[in-house]
mmCIF file of the N, C-alpha and C atoms, coordinates in Angstrom:
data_MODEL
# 
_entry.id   MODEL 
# 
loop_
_atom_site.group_PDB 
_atom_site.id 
_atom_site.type_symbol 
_atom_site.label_atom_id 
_atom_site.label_alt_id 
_atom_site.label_comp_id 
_atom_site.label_asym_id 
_atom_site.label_entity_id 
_atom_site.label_seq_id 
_atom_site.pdbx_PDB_ins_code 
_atom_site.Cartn_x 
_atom_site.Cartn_y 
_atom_site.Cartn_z 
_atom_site.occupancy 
_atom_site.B_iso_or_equiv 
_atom_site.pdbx_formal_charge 
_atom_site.auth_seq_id 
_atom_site.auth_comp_id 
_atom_site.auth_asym_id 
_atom_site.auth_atom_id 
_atom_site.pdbx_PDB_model_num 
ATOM 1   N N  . UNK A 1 1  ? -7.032  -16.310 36.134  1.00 0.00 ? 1  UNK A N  1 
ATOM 2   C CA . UNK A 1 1  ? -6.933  -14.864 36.036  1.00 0.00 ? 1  UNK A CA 1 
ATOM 3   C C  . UNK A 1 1  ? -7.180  -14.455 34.584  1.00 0.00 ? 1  UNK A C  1 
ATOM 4   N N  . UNK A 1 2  ? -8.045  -13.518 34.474  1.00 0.00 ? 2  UNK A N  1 
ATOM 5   C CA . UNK A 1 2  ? -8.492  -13.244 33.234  1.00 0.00 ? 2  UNK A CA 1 
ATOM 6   C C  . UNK A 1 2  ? -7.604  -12.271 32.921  1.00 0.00 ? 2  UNK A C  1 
ATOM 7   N N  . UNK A 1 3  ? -6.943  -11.626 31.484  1.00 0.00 ? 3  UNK A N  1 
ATOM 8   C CA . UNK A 1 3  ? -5.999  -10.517 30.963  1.00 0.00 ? 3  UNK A CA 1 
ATOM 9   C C  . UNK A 1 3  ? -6.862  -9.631  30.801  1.00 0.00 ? 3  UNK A C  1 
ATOM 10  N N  . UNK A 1 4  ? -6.480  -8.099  30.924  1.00 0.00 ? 4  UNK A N  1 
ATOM 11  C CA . UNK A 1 4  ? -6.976  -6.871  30.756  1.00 0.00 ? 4  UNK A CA 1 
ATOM 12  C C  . UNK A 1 4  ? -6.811  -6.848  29.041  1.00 0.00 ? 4  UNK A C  1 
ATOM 13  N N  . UNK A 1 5  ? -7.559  -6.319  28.798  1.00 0.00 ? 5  UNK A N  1 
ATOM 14  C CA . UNK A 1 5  ? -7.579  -5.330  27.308  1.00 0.00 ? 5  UNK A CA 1 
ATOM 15  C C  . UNK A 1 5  ? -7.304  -4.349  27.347  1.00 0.00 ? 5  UNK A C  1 
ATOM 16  N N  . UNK A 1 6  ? -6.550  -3.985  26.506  1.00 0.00 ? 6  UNK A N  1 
ATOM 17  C CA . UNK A 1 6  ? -6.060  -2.681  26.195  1.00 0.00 ? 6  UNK A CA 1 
ATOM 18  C C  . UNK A 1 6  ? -6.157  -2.018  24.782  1.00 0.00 ? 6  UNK A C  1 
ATOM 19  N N  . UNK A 1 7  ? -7.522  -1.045  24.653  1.00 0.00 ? 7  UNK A N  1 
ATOM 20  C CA . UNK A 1 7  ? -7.562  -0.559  23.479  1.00 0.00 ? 7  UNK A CA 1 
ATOM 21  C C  . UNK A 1 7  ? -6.554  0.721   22.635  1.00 0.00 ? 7  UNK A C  1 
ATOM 22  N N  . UNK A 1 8  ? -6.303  0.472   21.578  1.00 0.00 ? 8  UNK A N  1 
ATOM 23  C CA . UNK A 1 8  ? -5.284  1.905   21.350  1.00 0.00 ? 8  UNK A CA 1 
ATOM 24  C C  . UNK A 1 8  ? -6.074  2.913   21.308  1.00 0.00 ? 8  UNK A C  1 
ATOM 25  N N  . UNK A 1 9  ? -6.937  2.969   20.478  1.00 0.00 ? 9  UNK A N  1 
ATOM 26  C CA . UNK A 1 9  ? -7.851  4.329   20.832  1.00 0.00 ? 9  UNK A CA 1 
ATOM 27  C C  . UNK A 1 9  ? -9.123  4.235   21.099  1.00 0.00 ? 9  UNK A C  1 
ATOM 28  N N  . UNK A 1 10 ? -9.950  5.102   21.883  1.00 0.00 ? 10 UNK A N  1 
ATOM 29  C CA . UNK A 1 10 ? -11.409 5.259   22.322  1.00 0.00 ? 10 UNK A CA 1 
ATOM 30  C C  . UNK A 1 10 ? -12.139 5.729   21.068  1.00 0.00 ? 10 UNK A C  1 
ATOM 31  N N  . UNK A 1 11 ? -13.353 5.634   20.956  1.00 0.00 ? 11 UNK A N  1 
ATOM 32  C CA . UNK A 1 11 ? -14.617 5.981   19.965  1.00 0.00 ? 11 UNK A CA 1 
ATOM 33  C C  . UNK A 1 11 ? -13.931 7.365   19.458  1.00 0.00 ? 11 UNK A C  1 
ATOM 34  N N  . UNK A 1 12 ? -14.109 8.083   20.630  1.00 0.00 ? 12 UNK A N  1 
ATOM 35  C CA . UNK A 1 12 ? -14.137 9.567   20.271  1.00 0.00 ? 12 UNK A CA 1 
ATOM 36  C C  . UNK A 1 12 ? -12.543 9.606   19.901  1.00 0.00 ? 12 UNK A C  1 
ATOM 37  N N  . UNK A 1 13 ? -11.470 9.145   19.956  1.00 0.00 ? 13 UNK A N  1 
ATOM 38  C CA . UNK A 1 13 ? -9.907  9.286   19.010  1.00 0.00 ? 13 UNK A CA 1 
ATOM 39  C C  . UNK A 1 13 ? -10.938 8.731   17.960  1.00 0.00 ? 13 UNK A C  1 
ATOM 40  N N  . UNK A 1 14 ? -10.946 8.130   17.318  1.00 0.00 ? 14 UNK A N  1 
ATOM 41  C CA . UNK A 1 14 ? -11.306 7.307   16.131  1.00 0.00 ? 14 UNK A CA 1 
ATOM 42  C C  . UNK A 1 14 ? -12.053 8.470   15.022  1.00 0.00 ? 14 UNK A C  1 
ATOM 43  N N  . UNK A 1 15 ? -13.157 9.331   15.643  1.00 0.00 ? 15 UNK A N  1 
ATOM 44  C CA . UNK A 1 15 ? -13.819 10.207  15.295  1.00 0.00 ? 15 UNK A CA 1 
ATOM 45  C C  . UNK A 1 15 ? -15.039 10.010  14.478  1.00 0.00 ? 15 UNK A C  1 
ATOM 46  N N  . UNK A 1 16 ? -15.645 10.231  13.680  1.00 0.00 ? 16 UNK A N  1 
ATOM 47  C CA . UNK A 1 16 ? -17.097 9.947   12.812  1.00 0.00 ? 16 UNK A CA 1 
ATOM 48  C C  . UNK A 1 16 ? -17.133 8.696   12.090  1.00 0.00 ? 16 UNK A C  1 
ATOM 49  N N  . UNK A 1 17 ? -17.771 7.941   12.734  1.00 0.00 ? 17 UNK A N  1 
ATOM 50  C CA . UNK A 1 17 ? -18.049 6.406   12.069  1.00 0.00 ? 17 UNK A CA 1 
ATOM 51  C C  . UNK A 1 17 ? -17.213 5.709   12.959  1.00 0.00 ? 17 UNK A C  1 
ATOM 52  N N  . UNK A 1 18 ? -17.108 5.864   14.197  1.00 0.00 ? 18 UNK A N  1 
ATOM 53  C CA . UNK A 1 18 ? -15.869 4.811   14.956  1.00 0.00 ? 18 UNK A CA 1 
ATOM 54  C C  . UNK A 1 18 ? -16.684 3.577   15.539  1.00 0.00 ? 18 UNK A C  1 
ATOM 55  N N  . UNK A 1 19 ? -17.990 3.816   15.890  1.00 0.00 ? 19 UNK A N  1 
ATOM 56  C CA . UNK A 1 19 ? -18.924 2.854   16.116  1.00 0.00 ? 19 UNK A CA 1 
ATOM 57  C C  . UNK A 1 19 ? -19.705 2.436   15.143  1.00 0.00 ? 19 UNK A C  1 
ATOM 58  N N  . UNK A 1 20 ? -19.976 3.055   13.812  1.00 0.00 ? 20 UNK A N  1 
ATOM 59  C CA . UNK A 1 20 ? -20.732 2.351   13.131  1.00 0.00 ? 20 UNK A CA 1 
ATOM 60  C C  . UNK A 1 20 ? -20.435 1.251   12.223  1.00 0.00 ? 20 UNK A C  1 
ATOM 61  N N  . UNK A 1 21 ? -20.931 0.038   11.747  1.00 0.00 ? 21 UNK A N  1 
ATOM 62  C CA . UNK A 1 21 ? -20.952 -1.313  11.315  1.00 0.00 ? 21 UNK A CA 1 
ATOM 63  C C  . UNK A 1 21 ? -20.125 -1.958  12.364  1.00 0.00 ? 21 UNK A C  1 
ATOM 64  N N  . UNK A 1 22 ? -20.732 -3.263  11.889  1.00 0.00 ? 22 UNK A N  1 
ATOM 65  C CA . UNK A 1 22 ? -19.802 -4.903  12.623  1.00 0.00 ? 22 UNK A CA 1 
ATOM 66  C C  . UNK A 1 22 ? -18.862 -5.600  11.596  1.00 0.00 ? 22 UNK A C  1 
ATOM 67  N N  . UNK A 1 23 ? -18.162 -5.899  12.144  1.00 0.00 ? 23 UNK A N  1 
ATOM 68  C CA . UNK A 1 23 ? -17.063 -6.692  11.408  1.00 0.00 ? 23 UNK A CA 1 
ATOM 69  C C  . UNK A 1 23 ? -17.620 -7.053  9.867   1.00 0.00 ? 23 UNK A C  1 
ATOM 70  N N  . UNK A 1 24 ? -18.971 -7.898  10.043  1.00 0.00 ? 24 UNK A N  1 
ATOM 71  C CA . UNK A 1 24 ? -19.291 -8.594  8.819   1.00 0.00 ? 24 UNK A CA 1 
ATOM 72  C C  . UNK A 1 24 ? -20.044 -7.274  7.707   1.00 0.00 ? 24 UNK A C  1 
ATOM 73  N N  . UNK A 1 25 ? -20.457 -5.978  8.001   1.00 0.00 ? 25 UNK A N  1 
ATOM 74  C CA . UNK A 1 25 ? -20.797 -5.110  7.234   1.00 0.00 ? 25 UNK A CA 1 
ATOM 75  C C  . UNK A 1 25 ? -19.568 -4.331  6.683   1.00 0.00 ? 25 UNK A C  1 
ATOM 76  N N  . UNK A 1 26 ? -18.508 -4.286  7.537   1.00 0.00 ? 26 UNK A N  1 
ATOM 77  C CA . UNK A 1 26 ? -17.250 -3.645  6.802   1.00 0.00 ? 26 UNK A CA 1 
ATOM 78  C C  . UNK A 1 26 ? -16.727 -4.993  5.763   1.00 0.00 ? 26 UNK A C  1 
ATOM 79  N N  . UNK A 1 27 ? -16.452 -5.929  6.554   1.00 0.00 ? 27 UNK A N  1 
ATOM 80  C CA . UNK A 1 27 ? -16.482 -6.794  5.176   1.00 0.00 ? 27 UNK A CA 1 
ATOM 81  C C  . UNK A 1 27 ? -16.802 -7.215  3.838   1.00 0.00 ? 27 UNK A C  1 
ATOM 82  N N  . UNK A 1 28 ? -18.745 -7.224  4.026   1.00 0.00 ? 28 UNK A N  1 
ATOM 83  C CA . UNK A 1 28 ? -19.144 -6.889  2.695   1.00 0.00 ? 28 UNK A CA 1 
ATOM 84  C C  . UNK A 1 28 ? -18.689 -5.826  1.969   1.00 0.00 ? 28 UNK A C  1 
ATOM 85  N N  . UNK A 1 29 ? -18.848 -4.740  2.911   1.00 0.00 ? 29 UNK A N  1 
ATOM 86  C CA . UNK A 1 29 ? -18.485 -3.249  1.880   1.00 0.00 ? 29 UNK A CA 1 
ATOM 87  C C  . UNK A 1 29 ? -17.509 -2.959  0.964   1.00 0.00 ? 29 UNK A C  1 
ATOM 88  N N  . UNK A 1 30 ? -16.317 -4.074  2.049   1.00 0.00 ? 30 UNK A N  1 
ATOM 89  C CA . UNK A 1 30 ? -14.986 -4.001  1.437   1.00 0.00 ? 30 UNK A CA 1 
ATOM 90  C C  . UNK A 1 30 ? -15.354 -5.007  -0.232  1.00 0.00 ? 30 UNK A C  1 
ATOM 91  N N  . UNK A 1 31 ? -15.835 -6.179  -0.193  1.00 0.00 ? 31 UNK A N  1 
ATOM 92  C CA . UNK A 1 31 ? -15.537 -7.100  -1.259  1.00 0.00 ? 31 UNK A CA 1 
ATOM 93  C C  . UNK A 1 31 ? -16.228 -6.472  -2.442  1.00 0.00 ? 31 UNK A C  1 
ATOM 94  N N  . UNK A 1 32 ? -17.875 -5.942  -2.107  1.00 0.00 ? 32 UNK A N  1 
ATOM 95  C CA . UNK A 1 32 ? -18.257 -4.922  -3.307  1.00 0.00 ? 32 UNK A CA 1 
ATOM 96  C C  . UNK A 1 32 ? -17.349 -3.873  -3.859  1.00 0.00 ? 32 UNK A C  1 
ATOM 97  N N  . UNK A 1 33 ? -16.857 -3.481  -2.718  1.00 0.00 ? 33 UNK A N  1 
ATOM 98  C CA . UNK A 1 33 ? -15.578 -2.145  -3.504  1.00 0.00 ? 33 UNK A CA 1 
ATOM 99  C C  . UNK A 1 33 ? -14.807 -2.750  -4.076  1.00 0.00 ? 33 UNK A C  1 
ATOM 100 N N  . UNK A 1 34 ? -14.212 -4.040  -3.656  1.00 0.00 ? 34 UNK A N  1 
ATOM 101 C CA . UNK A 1 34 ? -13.175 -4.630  -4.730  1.00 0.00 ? 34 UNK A CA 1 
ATOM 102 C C  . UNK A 1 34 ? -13.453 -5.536  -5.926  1.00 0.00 ? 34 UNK A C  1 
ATOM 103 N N  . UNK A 1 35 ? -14.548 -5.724  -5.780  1.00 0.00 ? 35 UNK A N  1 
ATOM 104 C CA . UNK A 1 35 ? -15.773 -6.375  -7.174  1.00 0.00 ? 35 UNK A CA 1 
ATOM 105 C C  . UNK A 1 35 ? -15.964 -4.794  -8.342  1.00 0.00 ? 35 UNK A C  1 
ATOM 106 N N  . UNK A 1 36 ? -15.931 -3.682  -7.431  1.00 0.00 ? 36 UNK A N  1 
ATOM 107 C CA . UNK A 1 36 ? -15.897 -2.902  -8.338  1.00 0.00 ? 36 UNK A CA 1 
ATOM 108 C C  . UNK A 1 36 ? -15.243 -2.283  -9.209  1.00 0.00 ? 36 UNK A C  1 
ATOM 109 N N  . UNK A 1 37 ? -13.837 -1.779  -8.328  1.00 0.00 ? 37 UNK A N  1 
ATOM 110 C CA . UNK A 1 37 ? -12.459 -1.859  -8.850  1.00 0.00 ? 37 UNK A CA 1 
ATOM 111 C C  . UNK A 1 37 ? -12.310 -3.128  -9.923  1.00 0.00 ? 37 UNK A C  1 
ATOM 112 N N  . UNK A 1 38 ? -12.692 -3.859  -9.552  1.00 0.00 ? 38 UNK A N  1 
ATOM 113 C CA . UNK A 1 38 ? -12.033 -5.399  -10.880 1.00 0.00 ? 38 UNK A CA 1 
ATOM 114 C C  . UNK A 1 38 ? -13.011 -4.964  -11.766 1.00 0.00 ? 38 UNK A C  1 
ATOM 115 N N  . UNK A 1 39 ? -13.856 -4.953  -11.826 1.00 0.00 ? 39 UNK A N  1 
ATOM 116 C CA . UNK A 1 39 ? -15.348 -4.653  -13.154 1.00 0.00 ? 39 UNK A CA 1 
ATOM 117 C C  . UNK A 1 39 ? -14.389 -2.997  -14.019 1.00 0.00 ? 39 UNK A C  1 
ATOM 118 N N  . UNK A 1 40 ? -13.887 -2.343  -13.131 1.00 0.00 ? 40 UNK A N  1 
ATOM 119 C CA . UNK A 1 40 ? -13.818 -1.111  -13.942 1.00 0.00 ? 40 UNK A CA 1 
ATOM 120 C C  . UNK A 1 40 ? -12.468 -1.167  -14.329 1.00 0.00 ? 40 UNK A C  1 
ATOM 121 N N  . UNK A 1 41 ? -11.612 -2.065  -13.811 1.00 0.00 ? 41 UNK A N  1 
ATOM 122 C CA . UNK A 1 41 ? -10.080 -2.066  -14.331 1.00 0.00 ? 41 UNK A CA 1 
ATOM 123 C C  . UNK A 1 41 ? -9.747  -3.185  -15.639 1.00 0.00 ? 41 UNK A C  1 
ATOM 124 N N  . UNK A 1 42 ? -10.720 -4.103  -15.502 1.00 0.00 ? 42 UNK A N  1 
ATOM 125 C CA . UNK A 1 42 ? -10.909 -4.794  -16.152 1.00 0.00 ? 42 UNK A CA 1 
ATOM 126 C C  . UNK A 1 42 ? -10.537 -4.950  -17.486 1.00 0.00 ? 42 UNK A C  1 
ATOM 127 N N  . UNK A 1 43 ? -11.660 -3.681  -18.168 1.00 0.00 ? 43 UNK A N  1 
ATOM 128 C CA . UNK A 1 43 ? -11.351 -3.440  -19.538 1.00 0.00 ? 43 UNK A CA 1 
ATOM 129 C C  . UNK A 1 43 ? -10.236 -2.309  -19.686 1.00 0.00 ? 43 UNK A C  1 
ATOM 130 N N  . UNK A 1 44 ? -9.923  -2.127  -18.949 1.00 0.00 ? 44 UNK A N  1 
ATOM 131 C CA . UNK A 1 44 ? -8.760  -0.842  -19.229 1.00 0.00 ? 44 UNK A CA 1 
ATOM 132 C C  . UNK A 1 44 ? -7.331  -2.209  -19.847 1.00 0.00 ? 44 UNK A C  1 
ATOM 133 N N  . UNK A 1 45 ? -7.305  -2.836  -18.440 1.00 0.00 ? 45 UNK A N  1 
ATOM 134 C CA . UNK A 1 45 ? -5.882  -3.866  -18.415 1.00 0.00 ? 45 UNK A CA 1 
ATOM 135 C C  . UNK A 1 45 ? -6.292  -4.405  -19.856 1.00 0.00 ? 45 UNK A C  1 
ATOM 136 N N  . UNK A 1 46 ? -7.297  -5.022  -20.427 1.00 0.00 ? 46 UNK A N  1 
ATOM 137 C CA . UNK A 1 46 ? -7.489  -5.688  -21.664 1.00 0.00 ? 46 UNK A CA 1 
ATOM 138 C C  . UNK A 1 46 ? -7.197  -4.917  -22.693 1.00 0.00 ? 46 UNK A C  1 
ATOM 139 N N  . UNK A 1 47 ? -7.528  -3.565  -22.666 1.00 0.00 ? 47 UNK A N  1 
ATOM 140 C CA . UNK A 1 47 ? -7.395  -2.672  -23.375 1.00 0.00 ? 47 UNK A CA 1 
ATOM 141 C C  . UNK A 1 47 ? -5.291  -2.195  -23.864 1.00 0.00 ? 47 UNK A C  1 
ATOM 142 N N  . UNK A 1 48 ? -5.214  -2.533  -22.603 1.00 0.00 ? 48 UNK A N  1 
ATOM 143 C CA . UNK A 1 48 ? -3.553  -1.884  -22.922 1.00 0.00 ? 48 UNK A CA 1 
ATOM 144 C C  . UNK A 1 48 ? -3.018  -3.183  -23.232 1.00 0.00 ? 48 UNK A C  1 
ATOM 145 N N  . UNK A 1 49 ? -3.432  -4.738  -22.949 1.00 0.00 ? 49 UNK A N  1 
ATOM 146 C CA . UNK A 1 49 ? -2.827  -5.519  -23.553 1.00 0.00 ? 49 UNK A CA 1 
ATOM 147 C C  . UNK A 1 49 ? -2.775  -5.611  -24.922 1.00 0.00 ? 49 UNK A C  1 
ATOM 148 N N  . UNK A 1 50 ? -4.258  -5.364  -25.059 1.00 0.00 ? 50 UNK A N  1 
ATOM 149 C CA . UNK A 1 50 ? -4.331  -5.643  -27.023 1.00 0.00 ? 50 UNK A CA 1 
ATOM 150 C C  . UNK A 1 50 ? -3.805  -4.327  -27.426 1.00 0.00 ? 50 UNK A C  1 
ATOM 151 N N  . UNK A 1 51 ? -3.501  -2.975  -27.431 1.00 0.00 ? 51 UNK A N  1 
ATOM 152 C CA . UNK A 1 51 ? -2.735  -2.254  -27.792 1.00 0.00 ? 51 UNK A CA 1 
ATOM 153 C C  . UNK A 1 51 ? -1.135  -2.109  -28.044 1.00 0.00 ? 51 UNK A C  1 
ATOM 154 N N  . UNK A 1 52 ? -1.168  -3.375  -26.807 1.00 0.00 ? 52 UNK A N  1 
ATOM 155 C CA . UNK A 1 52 ? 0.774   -3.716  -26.873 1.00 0.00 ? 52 UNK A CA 1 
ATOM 156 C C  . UNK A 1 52 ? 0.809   -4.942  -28.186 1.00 0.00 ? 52 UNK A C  1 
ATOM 157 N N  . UNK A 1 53 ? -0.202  -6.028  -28.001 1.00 0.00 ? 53 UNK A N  1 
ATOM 158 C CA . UNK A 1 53 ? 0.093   -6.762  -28.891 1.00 0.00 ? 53 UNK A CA 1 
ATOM 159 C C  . UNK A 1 53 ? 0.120   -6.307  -30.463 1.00 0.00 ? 53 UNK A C  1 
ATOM 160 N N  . UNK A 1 54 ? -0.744  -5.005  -30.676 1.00 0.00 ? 54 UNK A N  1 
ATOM 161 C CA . UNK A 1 54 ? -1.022  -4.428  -31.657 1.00 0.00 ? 54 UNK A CA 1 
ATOM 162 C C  . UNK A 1 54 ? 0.662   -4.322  -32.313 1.00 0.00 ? 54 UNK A C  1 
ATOM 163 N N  . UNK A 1 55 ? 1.231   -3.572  -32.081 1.00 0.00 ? 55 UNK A N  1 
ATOM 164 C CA . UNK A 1 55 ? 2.559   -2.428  -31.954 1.00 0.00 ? 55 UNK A CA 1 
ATOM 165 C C  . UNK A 1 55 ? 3.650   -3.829  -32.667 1.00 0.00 ? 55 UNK A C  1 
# 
């Protein structure tokens, strides 16, 4: 006996973009956004360290 699925919400709950990308395109998207965040926080965090060590 195979189990039913049960989704919490349909396409249309979800609303604009509920069907678009596959698993592995939200994935990439996600790791570039967080490659980007690190590139731009980067020098800030370096920045407030050597300002503390300054003091």
């Amino acid at each position: 006996m195979r189990a039913k699925t049960i989704f919490a919400y349909t396409k249309e709950e979800w609303g604009i973009g509920a069907s678009s990308g596959g698993g592995d395109y939200n994935l990439i998207r996600s790791f570039y956004f967080s490659l980007a965040l690190t590139i731009l926080m980067a020098p800030v965090a370096l920045f407030c360290l050597m300002v503390e060590s300054v003091r």
